[in-house]
N, C-alpha and C positions, 0 to 999 in steps of 0.2 A: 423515867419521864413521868411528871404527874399533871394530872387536867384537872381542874376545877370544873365544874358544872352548875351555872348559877343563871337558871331559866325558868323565871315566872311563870307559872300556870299551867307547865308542863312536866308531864306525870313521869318521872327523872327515870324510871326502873328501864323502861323499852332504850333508851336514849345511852345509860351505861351500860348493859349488856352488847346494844351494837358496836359502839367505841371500844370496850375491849378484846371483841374479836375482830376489828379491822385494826387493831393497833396494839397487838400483842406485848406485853411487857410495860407495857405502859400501867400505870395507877391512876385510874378515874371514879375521882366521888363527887358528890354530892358536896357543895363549898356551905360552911356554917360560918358563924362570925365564929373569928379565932381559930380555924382553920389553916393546916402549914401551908409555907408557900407552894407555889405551883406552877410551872412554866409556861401550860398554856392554859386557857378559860373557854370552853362553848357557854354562849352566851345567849339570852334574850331577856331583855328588862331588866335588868340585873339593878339592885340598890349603888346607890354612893357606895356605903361601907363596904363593898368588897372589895371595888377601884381601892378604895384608902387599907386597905388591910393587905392590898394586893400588888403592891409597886413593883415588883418584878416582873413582873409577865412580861413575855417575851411576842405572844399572840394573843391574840382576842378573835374569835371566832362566834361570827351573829348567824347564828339559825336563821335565818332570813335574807331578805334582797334589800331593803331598805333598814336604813341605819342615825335616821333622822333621831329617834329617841336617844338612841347609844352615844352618839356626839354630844349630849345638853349636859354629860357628866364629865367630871373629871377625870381625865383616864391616865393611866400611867405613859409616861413620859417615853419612855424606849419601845414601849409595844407598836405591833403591825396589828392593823385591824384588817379582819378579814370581812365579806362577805358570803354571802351562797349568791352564783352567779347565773344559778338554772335549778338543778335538782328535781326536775320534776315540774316545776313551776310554770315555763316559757307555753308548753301547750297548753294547760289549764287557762293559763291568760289567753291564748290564743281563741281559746273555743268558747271562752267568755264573750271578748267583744264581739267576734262575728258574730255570736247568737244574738248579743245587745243591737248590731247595726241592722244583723239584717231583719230582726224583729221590728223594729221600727219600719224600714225600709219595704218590707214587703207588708205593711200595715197588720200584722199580725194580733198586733194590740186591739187592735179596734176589730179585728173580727172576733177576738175572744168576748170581748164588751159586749157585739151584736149578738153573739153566739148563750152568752148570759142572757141577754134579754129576750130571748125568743126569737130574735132577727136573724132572716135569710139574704145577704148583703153579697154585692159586689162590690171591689173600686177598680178604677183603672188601673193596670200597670205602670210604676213608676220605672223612668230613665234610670239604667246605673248611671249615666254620661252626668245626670244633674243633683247625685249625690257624690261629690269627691266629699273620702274622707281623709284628715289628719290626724296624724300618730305624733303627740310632742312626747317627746323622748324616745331615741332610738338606741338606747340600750341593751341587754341580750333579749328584755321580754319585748320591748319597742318594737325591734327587728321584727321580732318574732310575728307576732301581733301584724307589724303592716305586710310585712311576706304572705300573712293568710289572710290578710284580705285581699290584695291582689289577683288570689286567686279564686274570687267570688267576679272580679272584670272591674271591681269598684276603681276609679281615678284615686291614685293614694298618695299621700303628699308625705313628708315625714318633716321635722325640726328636732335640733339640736342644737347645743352649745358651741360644739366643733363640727367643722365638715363632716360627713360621712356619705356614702356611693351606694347604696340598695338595688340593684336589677328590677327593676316593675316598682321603682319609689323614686317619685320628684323629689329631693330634697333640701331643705334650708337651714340654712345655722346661723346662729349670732344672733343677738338683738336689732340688727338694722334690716333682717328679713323676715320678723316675725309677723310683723304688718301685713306682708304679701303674702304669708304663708295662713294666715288665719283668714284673709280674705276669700282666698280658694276653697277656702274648706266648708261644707256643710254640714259635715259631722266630723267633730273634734274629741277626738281620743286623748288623755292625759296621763301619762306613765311616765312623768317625768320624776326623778328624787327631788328628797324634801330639802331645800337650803334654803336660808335669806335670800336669795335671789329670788327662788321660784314661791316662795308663801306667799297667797291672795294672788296667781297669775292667771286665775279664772274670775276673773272681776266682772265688770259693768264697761270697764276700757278696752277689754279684750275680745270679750265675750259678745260684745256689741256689733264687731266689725267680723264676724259669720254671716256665711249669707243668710238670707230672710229665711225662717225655717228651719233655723240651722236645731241640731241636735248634738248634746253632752254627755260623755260617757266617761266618769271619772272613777279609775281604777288603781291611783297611786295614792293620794295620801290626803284627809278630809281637810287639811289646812292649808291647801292649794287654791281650795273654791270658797267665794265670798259669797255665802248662803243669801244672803238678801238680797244683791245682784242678780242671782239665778231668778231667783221669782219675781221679781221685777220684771225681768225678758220673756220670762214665760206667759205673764200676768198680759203685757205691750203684745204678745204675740208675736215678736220678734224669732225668738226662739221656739221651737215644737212639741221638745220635751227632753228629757233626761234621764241616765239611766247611771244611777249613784251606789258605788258598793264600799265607800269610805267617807267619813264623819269626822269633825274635828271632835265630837265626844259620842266615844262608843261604849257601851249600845247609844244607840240613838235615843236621846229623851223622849217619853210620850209626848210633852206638850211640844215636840219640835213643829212646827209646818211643813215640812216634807213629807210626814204621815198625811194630810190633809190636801195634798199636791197630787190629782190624779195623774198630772201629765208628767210625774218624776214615777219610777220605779226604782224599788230598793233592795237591794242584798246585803247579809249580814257580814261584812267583810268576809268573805267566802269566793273571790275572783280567782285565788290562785292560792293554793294553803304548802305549806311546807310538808314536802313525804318524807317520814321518816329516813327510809332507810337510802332512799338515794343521797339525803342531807349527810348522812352519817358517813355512807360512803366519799363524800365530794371532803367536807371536814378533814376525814384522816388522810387522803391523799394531798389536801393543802398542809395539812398539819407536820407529814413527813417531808414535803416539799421544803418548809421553811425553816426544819432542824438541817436539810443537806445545802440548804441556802440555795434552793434554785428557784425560778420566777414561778409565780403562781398568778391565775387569774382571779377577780376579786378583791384586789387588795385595795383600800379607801385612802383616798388622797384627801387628808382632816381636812384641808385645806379648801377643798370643794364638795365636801361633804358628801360623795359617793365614790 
């Protein structure tokens, strides 16, 4: 069995040494143009010319959770794309937002501000009751994500495409309950995947109908949020502030406004990173899964584009 390996910007040595001792007898290199065929591909950012060099493939496996990039190429016709469905990820994100919510929430910000300026400050304690927050997209980091907040007492709401049932999560699916399900919410959490459906679904129409106050934590993909909306709500007041770890161009330009936005906070895409070695682990056991043809988790339906 041979693996191609065609992953932009990552340092290829750690990546084939794990793959070949979780997947013994196998042959994993390094893909070049003109490179033999190969059965399956780990992948991330990969060029066109591999896809077109590469029409066999049987799998495609994205080092990653999101697959937004991967879909805009042409990809061969018989392959199963796979995802990473966790790997390490699901708590990083988890201990991401709650730090983001409850930073805000317990005014954290603004005593660090006082705390700079020489200021000895109190505020009053804020209601959990009067911060519910929402989680769009309830998928494994979603879940994840609104399961620990819950357990901070927050009101946690969840949305989705399809039904889904969370223990300690109100939840809504479909587009005819997104209306009710963003009305509830004062802090909105976004981890939903990237489709034509969901690009620009943090707009000025959506974003609008949070209650007064409300607060943005967007942790899936920078092409989600309609940047000049945001600051628009910020600017009206409407909105509190926001807490941004994804860009529709990254790095983020200096002359962006966001850099200039005290009430936004920013992280270098850095929410939830891929670990090595649990990825490589999850990989080869989908990878043997799909030679013995039995179901694996992860797999992308093109069609929906996660």
């Amino acid at each position: 069995m041979k693996i191609a390996f065609c992953c932009t910007g990552t340092k290829p040595e750690p990546w084939l040494n794990g793959l070949r001792t979780a997947l013994p007898g196998a042959e994993v290199e390094v893909w070049h143009a003109g490179a033999a065929p190969a059965e399956h591909a780990v992948v991330w950012a990969p060029p066109q010319q591999f896809f077109d060099e590469q029409p066999q493939l049987k799998g495609i496996f994205n080092i990653g959770a999101g697959v937004d990039a991967l879909l805009k190429l042409r990809l061969p016709a018989g392959a199963t794309v796979v995802r990473l469905d966790d790997a390490g990820m699901s708590v990083q994100m988890a201990e991401y937002v709650c730090h983001a919510v409850i930073r805000h929430f317990r005014e954290f910000d603004a005593y660090e501000a006082d705390i700079l300026a020489g200021k000895w400050s109190y505020r009053k304690p804020r209601e959990r009751a009067e911060f519910p927050v929402g989680v769009m997209g309830l998928g494994v980091l979603g879940e994840r994500v609104a399961k620990a907040l819950s357990q901070f007492e927050f009101p946690v709401m969840g949305w989705s495409r399809s039904a889904k049932t969370i223990a300690g999560v109100q939840c809504f699916a479909g587009a005819t309950q997104l209306s009710d399900f963003l009305r509830a919410s004062k802090v909105l959490v976004n981890l939903l995947p990237l489709t034509p459906d969901t690009r620009d679904i943090l707009r000025l129409e959506t974003l609008s109908q949070l209650q007064g106050g409300g607060y943005v934590i967007n942790v899936a993909r920078g092409a989600h949020l309609v940047d000049e909306d945001l600051i628009a709500l910020l600017d009206s007041g409407h909105l509190a502030g926001a807490t941004l770890d994804v860009f529709r161009d990254e790095p983020l330009p200096a002359e962006h406004p966001f850099w200039q936005q005290p009430k936004i906070s920013i992280t270098p895409h850095t929410s939830a990173r891929t670990l090595r070695d649990e990825s490589i682990a999850q990989i080869a056991g989908k990878i043997r899964a799909l030679e013995a043809g039995q179901p694996m988790a992860g797999t992308v339906d093109l069609a929906r584009g996660y």
